[in-house]
SEPANU-294456 format. One record per residue: residue number from 0; residue in one letter; y, z, x of N, C-alpha, C in turn. Coordinates in pm, whole numbers, plus 50000, padded with zeros to 5 digits. Example, Ala and Ser with C-alpha at 12.3 -4.5 7.8 and 13.67 -1.06 7.14 Angstrom:
2
+-----+------+---------+-------+--------+----------+-------+---------+---------+-------+--------+
| pos | code | n_north |  n_up | n_east | ca_north | ca_up | ca_east | c_north |  c_up | c_east |
+-----+------+---------+-------+--------+----------+-------+---------+---------+-------+--------+
|   0 |    a |   49431 | 50780 |  51319 |    49550 | 50780 |   51230 |   49670 | 50780 |  51320 |
|   1 |    s |   49775 | 50708 |  51285 |    49894 | 50714 |   51367 |   50003 | 50787 |  51290 |
+-----+------+---------+-------+--------+----------+-------+---------+---------+-------+--------+
***
This chain:
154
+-----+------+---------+-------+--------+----------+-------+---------+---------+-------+--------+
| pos | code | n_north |  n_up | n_east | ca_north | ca_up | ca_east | c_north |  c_up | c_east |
+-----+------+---------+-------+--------+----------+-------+---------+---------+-------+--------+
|   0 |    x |   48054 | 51516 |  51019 |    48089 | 51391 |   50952 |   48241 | 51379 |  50944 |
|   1 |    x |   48301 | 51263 |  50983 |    48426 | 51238 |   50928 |   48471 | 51289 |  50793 |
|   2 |    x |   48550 | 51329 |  50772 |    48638 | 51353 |   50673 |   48682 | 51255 |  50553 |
|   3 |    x |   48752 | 51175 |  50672 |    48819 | 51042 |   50591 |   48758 | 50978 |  50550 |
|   4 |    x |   48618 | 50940 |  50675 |    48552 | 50827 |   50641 |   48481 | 50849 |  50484 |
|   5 |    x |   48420 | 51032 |  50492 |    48333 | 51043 |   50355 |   48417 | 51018 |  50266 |
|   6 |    x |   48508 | 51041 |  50223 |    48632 | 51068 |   50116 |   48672 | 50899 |  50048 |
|   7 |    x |   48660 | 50806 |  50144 |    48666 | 50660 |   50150 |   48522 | 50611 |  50081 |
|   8 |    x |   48419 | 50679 |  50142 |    48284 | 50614 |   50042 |   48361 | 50684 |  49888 |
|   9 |    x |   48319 | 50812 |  49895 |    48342 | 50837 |   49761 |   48481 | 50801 |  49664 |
|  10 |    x |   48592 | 50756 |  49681 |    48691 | 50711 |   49612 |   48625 | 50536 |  49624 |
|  11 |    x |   48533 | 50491 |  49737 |    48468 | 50328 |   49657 |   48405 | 50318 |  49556 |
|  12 |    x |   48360 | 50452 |  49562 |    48146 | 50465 |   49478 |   48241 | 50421 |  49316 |
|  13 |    x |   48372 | 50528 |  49322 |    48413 | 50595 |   49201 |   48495 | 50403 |  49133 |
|  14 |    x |   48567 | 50368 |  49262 |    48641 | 50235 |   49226 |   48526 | 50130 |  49191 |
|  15 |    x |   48426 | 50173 |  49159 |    48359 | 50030 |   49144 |   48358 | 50052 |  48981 |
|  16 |    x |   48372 | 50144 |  48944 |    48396 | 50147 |   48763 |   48552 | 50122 |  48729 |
|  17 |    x |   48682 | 50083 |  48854 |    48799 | 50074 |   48830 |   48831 | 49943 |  48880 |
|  18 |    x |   48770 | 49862 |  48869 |    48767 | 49696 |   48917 |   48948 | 49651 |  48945 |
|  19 |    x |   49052 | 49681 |  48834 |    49196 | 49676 |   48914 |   49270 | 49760 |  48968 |
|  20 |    x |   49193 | 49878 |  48974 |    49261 | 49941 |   49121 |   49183 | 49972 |  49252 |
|  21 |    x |   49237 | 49979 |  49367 |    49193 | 49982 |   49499 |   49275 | 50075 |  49605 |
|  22 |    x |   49170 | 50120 |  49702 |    49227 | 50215 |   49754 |   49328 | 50166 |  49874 |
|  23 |    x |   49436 | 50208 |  49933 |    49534 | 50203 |   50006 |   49469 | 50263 |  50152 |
|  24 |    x |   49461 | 50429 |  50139 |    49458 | 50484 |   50265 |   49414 | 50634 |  50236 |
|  25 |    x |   49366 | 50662 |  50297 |    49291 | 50850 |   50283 |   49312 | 50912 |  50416 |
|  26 |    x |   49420 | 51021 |  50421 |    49427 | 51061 |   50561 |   49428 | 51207 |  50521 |
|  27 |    x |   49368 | 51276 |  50581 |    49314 | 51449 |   50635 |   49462 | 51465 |  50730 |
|  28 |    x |   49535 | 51610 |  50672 |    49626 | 51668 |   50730 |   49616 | 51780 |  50776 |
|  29 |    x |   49615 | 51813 |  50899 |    49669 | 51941 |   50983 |   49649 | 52041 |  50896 |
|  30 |    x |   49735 | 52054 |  50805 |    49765 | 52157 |   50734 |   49686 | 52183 |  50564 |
|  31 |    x |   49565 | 52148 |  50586 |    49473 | 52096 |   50501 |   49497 | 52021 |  50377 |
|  32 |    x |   49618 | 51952 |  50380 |    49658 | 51827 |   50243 |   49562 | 51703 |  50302 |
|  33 |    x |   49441 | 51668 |  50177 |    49408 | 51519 |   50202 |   49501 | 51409 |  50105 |
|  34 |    x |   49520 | 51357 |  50162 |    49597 | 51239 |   50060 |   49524 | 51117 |  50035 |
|  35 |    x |   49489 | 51116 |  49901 |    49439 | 50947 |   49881 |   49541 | 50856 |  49797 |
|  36 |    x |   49547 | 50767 |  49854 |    49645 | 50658 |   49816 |   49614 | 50576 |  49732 |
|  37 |    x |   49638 | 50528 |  49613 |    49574 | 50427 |   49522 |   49633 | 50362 |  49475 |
|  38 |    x |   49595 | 50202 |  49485 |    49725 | 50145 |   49416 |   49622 | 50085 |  49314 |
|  39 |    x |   49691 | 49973 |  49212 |    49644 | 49907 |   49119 |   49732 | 49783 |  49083 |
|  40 |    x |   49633 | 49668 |  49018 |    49718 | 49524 |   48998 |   49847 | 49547 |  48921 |
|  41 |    x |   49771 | 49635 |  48843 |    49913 | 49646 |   48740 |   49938 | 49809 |  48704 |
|  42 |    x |   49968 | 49865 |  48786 |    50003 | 50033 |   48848 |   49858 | 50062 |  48816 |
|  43 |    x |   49875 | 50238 |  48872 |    49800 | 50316 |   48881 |   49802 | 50448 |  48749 |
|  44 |    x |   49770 | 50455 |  48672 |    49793 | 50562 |   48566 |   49761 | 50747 |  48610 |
|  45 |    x |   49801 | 50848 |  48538 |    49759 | 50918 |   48571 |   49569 | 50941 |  48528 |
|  46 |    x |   49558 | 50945 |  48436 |    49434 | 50900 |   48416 |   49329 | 50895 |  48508 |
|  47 |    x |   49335 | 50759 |  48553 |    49291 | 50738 |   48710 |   49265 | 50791 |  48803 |
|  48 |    x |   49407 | 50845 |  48858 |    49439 | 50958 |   48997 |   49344 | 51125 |  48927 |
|  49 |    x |   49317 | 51113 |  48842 |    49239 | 51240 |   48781 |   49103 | 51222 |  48822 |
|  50 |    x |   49064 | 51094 |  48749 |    48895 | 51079 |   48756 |   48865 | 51044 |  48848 |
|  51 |    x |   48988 | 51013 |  48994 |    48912 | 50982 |   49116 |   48931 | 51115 |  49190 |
|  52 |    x |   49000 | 51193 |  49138 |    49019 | 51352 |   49204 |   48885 | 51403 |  49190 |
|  53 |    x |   48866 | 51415 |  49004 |    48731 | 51478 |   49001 |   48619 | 51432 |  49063 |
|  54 |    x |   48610 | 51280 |  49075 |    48433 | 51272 |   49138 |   48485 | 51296 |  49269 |
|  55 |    x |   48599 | 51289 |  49363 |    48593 | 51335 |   49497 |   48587 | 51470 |  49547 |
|  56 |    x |   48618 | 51558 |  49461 |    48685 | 51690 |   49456 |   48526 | 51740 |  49439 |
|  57 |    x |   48418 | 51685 |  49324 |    48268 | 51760 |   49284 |   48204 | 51734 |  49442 |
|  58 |    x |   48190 | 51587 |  49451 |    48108 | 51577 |   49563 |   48185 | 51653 |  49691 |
|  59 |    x |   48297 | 51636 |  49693 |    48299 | 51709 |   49842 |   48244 | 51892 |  49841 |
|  60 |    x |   48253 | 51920 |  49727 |    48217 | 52089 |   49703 |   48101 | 52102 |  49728 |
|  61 |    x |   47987 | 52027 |  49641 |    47881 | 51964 |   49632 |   47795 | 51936 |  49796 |
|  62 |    x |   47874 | 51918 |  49854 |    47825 | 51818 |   49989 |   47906 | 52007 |  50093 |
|  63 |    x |   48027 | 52017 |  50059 |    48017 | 52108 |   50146 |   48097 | 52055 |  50251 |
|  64 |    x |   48180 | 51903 |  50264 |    48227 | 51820 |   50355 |   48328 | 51909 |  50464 |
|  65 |    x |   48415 | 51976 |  50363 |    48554 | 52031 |   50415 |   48513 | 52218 |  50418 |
|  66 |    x |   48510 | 52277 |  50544 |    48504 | 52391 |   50531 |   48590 | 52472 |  50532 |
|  67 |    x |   48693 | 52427 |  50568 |    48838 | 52503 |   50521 |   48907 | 52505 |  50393 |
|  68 |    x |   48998 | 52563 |  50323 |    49056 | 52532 |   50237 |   49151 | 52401 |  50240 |
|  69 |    x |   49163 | 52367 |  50126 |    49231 | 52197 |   50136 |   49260 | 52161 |  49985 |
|  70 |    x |   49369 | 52090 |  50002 |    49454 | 52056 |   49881 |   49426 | 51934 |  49858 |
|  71 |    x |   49328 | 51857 |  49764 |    49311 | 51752 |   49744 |   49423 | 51657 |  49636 |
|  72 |    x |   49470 | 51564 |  49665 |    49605 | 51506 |   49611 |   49601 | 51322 |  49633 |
|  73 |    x |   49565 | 51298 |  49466 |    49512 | 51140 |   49481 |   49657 | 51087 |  49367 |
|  74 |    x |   49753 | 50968 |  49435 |    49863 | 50976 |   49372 |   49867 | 50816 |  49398 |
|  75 |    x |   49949 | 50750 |  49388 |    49998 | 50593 |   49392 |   50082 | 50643 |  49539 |
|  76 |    x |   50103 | 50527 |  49607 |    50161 | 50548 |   49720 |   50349 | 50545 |  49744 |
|  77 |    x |   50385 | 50523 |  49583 |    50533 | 50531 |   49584 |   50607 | 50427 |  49591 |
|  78 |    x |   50712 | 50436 |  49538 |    50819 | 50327 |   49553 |   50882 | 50244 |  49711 |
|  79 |    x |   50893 | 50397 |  49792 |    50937 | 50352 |   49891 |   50870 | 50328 |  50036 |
|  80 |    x |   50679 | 50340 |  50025 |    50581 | 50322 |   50062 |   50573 | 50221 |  50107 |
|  81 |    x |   50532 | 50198 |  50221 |    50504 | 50090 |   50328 |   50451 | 49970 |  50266 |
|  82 |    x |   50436 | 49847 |  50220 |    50269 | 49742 |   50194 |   50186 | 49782 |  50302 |
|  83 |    x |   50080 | 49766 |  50283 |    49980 | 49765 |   50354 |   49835 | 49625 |  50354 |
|  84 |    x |   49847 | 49631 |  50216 |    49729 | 49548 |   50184 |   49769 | 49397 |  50120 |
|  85 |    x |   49683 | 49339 |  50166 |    49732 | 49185 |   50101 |   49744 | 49182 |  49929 |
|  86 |    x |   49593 | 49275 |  49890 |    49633 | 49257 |   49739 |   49776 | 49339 |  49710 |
|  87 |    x |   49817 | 49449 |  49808 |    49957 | 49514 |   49755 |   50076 | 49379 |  49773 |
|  88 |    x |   50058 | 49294 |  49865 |    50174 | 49154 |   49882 |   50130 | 49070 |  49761 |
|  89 |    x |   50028 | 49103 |  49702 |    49987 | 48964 |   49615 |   50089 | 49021 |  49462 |
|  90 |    x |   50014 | 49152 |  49457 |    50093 | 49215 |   49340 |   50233 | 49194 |  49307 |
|  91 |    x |   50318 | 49200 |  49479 |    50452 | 49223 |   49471 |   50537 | 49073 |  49487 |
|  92 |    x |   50434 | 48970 |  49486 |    50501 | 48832 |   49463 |   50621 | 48798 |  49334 |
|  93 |    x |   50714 | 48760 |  49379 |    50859 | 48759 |   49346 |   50941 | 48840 |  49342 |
|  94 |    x |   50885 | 48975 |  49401 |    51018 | 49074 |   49432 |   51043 | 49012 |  49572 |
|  95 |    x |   51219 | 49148 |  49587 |    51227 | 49118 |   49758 |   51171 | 49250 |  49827 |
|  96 |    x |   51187 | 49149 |  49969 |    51067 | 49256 |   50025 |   51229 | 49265 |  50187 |
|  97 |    x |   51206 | 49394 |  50216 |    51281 | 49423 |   50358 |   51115 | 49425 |  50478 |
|  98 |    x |   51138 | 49359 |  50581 |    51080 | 49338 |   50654 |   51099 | 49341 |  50821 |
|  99 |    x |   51031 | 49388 |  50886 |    51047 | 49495 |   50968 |   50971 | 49402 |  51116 |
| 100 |    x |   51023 | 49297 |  51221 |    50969 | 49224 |   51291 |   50862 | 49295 |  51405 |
| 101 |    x |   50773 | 49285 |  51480 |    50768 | 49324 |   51613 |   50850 | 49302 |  51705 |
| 102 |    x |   50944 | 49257 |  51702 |    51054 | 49214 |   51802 |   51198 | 49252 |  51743 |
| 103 |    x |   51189 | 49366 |  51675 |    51293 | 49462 |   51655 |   51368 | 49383 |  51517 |
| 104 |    x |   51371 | 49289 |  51459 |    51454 | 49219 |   51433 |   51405 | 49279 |  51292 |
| 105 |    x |   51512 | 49228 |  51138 |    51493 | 49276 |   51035 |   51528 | 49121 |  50925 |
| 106 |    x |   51431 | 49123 |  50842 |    51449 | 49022 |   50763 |   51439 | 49042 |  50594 |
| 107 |    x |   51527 | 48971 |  50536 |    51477 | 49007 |   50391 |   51475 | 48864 |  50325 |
| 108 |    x |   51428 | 48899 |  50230 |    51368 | 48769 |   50098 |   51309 | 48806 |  49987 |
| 109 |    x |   51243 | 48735 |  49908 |    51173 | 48695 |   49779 |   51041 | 48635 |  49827 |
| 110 |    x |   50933 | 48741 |  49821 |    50830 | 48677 |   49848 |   50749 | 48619 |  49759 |
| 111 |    x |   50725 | 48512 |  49783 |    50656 | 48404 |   49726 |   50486 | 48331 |  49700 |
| 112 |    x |   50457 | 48417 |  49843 |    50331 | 48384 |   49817 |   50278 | 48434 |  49957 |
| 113 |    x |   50074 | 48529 |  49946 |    50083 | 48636 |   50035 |   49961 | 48580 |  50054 |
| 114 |    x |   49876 | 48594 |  50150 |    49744 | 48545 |   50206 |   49666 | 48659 |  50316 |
| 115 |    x |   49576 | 48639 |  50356 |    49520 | 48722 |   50434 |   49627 | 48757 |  50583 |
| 116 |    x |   49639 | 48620 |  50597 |    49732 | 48555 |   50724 |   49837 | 48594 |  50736 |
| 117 |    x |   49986 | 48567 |  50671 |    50055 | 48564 |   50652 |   50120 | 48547 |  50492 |
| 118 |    x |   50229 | 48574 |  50488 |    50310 | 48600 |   50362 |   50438 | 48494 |  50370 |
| 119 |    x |   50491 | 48476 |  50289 |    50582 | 48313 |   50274 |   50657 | 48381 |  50174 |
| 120 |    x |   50807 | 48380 |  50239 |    50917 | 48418 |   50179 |   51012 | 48324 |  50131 |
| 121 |    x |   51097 | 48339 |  50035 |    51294 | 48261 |   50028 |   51385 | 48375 |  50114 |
| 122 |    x |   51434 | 48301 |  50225 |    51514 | 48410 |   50215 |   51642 | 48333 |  50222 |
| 123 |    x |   51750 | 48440 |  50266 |    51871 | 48324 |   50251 |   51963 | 48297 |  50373 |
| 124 |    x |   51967 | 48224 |  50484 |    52033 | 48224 |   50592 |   52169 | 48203 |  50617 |
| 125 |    x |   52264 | 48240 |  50648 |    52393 | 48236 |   50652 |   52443 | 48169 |  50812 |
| 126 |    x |   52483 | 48096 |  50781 |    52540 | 48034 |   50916 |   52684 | 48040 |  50914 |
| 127 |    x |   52750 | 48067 |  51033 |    52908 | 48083 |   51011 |   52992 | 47951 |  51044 |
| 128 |    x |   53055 | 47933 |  50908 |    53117 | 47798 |   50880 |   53051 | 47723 |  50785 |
| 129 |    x |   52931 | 47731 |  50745 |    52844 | 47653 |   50622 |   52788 | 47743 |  50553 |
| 130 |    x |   52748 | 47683 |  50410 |    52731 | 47726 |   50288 |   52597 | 47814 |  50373 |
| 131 |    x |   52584 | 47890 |  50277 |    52464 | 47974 |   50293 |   52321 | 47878 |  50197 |
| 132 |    x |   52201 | 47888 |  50281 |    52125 | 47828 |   50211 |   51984 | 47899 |  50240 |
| 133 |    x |   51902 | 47863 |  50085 |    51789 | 47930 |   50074 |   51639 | 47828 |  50161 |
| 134 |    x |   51604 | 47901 |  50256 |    51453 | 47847 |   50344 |   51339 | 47961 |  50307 |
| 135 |    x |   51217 | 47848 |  50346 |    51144 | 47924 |   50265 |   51057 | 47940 |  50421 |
| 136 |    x |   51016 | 48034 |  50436 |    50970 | 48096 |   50574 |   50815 | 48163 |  50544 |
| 137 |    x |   50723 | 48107 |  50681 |    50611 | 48173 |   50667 |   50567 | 48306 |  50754 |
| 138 |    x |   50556 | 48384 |  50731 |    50547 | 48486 |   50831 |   50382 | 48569 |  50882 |
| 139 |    x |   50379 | 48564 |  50955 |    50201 | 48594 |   50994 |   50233 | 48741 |  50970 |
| 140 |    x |   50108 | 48802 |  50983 |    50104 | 48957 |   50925 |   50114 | 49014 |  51042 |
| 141 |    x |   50076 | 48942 |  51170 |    50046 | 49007 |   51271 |   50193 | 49010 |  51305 |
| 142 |    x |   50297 | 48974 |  51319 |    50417 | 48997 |   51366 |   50473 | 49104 |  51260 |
| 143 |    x |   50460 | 49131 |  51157 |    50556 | 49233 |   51130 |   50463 | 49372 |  51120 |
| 144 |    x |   50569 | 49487 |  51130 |    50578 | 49591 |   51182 |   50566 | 49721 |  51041 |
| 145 |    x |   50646 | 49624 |  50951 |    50690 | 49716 |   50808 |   50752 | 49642 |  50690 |
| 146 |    x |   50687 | 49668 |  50602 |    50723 | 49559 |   50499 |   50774 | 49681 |  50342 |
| 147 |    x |   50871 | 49618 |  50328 |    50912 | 49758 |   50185 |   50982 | 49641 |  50081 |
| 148 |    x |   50984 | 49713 |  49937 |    50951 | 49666 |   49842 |   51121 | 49696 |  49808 |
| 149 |    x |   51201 | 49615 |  49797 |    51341 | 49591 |   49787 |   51415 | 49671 |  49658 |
| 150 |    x |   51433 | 49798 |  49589 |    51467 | 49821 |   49489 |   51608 | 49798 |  49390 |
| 151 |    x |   51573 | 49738 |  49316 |    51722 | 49684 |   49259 |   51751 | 49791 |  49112 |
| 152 |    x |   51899 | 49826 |  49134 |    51948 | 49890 |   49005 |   52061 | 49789 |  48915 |
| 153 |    x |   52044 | 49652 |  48916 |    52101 | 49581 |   48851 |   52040 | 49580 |  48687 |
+-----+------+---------+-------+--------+----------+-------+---------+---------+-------+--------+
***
């Protein structure tokens, strides 16, 4: 049996008693670290990352999934963590976001509003010789590459 795939039922079975948080990503490492990723509407507590350790951690013992030794490690995916998911763009509406084109190119803004499709930014364009001005831009999901969550120490 897959690894990931089981590890993914069981962190759903467990999210259906955690209705605002949802899982990110579960990847099996080489070096026996599984990582589950969890985000939430309005963060992830430790709390949480516990009680989805324990029901994943019983059943996989239970089941026998992993026959090697392995470091099970269920955490929020971090500050400086990729988006991935539309509800992670929905959450992060009105921060800025750095954005990462398929065509090499790099864009930033204030995102505004996130959809299955695409995501709709302010950003601010600078033209040389005129005022700089704010456009509001739609961007399909399928063109970008990497999307990060802009951190400000103001």
């Amino acid at each position: 049996m897959n690894i990931e795939k089981r590890v993914t039922e069981l962190v759903e079975e467990k999210l259906a008693e955690l209705p605002n948080i949802f899982l990110v990503d579960v990847k099996m490492h080489p070096n026996g670290k599984l990582m589950v990723l969890v985000d939430g509407d309005s963060g992830v507590g430790i709390a949480d990352c516990a009680a989805i350790s324990r029901h994943v951690g019983f059943h996989l013992e239970e089941e026998n999934v992993i026959e090697n030794a392995y470091n099970l490690e269920v955490s929020s995916p971090g500050v400086d963590a990729p988006l991935k998911l539309t509800r992670q763009f929905t959450k992060n509406i009105g921060r800025n976001l750095s954005i990462k084109m398929d065509d090499g190119t790099k864009r930033e803004g204030k995102l505004i509003a996130a959809g299955d499709e695409a995501i709709q930014i302010e950003e601010t364009i600078k033209q040389k010789g005129k005022k700089a001005e704010i456009v509001e831009s739609t961007i399909p999901l399928d063109k970008i590459t990497e999307t990060k969550v802009l951190i400000s120490f103001k």
